[in-house]
N, C-alpha and C positions, 0 to 999 in steps of 0.2 A: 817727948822726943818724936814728932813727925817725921815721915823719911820722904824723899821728892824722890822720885826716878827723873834725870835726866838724858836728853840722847834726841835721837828722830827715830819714827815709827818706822817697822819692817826691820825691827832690830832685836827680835825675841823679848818686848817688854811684855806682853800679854802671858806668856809664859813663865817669865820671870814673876810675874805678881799673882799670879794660881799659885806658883809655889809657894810665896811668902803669905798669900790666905791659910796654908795650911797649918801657919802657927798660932796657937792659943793667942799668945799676947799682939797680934797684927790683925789689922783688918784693911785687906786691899780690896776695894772693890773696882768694877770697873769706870773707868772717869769716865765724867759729865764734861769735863775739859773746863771749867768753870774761868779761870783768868783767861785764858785762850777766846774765850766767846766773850766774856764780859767787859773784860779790862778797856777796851775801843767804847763800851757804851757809858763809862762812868761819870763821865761829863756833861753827860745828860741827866743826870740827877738833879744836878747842881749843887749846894754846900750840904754834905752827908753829918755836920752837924745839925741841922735842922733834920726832927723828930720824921717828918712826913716823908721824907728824900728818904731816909736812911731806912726805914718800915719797907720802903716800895724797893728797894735794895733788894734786900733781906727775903723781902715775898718772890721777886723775880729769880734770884739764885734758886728757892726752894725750886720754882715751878720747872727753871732749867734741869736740876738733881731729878724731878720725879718724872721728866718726859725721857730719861736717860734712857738708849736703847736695849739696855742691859740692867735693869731695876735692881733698886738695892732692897733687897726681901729682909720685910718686918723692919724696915726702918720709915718713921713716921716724924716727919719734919714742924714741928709748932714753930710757928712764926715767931711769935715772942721767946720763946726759950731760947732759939738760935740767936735773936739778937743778944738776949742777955750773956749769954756766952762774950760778947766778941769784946776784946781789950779796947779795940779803937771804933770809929765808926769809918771803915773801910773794906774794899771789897774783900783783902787777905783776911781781917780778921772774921764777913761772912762765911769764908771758902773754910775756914778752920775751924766754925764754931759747925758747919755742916759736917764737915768730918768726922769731929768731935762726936757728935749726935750718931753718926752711923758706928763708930768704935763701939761706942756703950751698948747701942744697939745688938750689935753683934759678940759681944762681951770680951771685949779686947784693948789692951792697955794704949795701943797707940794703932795709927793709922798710916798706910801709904799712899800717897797719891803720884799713879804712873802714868799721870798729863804729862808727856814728854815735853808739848810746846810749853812746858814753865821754864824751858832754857832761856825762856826770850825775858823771863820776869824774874830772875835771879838776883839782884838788888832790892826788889820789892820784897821776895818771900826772906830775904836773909838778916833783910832790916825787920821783919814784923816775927816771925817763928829763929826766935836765937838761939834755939836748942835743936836746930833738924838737922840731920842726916842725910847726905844726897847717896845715890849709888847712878854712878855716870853706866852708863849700859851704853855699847860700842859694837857694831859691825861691820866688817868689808865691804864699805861707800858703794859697788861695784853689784857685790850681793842685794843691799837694799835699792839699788837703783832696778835689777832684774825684778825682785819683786814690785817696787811702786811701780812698773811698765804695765804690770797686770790685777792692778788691786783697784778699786771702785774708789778709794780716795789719793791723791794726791797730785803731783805733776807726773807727766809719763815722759814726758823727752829726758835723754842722760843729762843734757846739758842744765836742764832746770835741776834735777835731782841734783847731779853733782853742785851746785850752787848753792841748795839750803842742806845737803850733809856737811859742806867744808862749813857751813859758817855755825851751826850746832857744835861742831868737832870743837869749832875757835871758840866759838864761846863756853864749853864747857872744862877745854884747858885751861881758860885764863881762869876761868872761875877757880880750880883745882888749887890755886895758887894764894886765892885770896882766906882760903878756908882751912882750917887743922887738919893732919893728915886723918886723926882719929874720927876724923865728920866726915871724910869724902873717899868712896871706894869705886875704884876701878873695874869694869867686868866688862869682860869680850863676850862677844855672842858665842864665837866661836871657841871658848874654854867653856861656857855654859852649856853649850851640847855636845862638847866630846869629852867633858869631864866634869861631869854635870857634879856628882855627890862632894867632887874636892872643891869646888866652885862655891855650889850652897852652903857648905860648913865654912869657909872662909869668909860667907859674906853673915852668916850667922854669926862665929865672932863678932863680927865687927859690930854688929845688930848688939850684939850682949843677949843672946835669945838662945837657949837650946835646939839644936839638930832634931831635926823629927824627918821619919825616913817616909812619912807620908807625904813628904814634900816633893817626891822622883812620883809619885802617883795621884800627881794635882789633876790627872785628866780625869781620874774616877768620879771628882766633885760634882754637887749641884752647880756649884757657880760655873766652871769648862763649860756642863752641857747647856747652862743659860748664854753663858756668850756665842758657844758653835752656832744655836739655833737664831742667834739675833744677825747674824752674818756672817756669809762666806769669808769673808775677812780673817775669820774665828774660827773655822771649820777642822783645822790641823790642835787645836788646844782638848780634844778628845779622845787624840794618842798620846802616846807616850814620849818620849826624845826625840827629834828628828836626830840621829850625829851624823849624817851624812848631808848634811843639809846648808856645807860651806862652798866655795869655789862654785856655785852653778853657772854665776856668771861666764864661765869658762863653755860653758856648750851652750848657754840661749842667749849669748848676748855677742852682736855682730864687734869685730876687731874696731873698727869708726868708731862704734859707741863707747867701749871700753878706752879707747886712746883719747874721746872724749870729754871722758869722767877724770881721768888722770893729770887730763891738763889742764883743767878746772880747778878740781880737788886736792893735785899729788901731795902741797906743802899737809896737810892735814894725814894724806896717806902715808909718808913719809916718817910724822910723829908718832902716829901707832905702829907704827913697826909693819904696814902692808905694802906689800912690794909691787912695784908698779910693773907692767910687761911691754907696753909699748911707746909711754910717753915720760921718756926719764929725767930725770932733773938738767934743765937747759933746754929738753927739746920738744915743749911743748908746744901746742897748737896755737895758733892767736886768732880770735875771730871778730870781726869786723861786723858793722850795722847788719849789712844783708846777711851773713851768716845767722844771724840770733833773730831776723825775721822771721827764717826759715824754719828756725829750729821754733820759732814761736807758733806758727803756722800748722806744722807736723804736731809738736802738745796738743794743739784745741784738734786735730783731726784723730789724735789716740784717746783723748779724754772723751771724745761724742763716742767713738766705737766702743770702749769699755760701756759708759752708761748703757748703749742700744741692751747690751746684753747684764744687767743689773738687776737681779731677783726686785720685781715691785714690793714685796714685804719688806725688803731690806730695804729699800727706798722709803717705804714709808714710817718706816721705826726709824730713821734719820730725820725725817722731814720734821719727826714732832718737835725735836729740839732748834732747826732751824724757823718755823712758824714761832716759837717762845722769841726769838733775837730777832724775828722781823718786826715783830709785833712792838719788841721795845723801841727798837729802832724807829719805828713812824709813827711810835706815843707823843 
């Protein structure tokens, strides 16, 4: 029974999977993003039934797994073993026989993988792993857009943000719909840090896993202080709960941008129950070519000014796994 986190990032998954490290029977470690990075390169193999195609697969995933900026400790990838693991010769079944290897590894009955971007490959993982678990992880589009404005990955203008949180939202409603209620659980970010313990036990039912209270003190771990130390990114996963750590958008994020996001976003804001403050149903914004130049123009000039200021180490524990997918890419 593998479990996928779904959602976009800046939405307390990092946290969410320290806790669920804490259980005997899980092992989450931090992703390699492995479909995310690989899935665009697969057609460069060419027919992954032929022995050679499917070997250099298999070896490339490893090599993505072991440049991960957060290592998975005492987990050792044999090439042949992982192939033999895999039901098909595809990249799901690579991503799952690595998994696989790091659970045992770690002496753990099942594994989580919290690559958020597998909302995009939801068909793929539901036709290959029939027995997995999603837990959609959800937070106020508005919150995660204040964060992406100032984190070293992602888009920074509202207008892009708001754009790939509604379309995650969408896609992970509809998915909700195609899957048993017993496979697919709901969790806000914002029940997850103002009531954190009735949160985790309700997602541990669902798990079928016993409550362990070491799971409120995931910051004490080895694995926290490996991720704090691989980036800023991670620097908050060595305390304890943020709960006040909802609605900020309300004091750093300009009235424009917020009424931005809304009328972008609102259908999406709307179905989770966030309530919109400036752009309410009907009276959103419409924006035109030159508008979204603009707004494209402002992105690449907040994306140069975060990098200016990008710890080089944390640049370069990124770059390893970027150098692995260039490399394939101009094989």
């Amino acid at each position: 029974m593998p479990i996928f986190m779904i959602g976009i990032q800046r939405s307390g998954s990092n946290l969410l999977r320290l806790m669920l490290n804490e259980l005997p029977e899980i092992a989450a470690p931090h992703p390699p993003h492995i479909l995310q990075r690989m899935m665009p390169l697969v057609p460069r193999y060419g027919d992954l039934d032929r022995k050679k195609a499917f070997s250099l697969l298999v070896d490339d995933v490893c090599r993505l797994v072991e440049s991960n900026p957060v290592p998975w400790e005492g987990v050792l990838l044999n090439r042949k073993s992982v192939a033999a693991r895999c039901r098909k010769r595809s990249l799901l079944a690579v991503s799952g026989a690595v998994y696989d290897v790091m659970a045992e590894a770690w002496g753990a009955k099942t594994w989580c993988c919290k690559s958020l971007a597998n909302i995009y490959y939801l068909p793929e993982i539901k036709d290959y792993f029939t027995d997995a678990k999603y837990i959609y992880l959800y937070r106020d589009g508005r919150d995660v857009a204040t964060s992406f404005s100032k984190a070293v990955v992602g888009e920074k203008h509202f207008y892009h943000i708001a754009k790939e949180w509604n379309e995650a939202q969408q896609l992970a409603l509809d998915f909700r719909k195609e899957v048993p209620a017993k496979r697919f659980f709901n969790l806000s970010y914002e029940d997850l840090t103002t009531e954190t313990e009735k949160a985790v036990r309700a997602l541990c039912g669902f798990l079928g896993v016993a409550y362990k209270s070491s799971m409120l003190e995931f910051y004490k771990s080895g694995e926290a202080k490996r991720a704090a130390s691989a980036s800023n990114l991670w620097e908050n996963v060595t305390n304890p709960v943020m709960k006040q750590n909802s609605r900020k958008f309300l004091k750093e994020a300009r009235e424009e941008d917020i009424r931005i996001f809304e009328s972008v976003a609102g259908s999406s804001m709307d179905g989770l129950g966030y309530e919109r403050l400036f752009a309410k149903k009907g009276e959103e914004l419409n924006f035109g070519p030159d508008d979204i130049r603009r707004f494209d123009m402002e992105n690449k000039r907040m994306k140069d000014e975060i990098r200016k200021h990008v710890d080089p180490a944390d640049l370069e524990r990124r770059s390893r796994q970027e150098s692995v997918i260039k490399e394939i890419a101009a094989r």
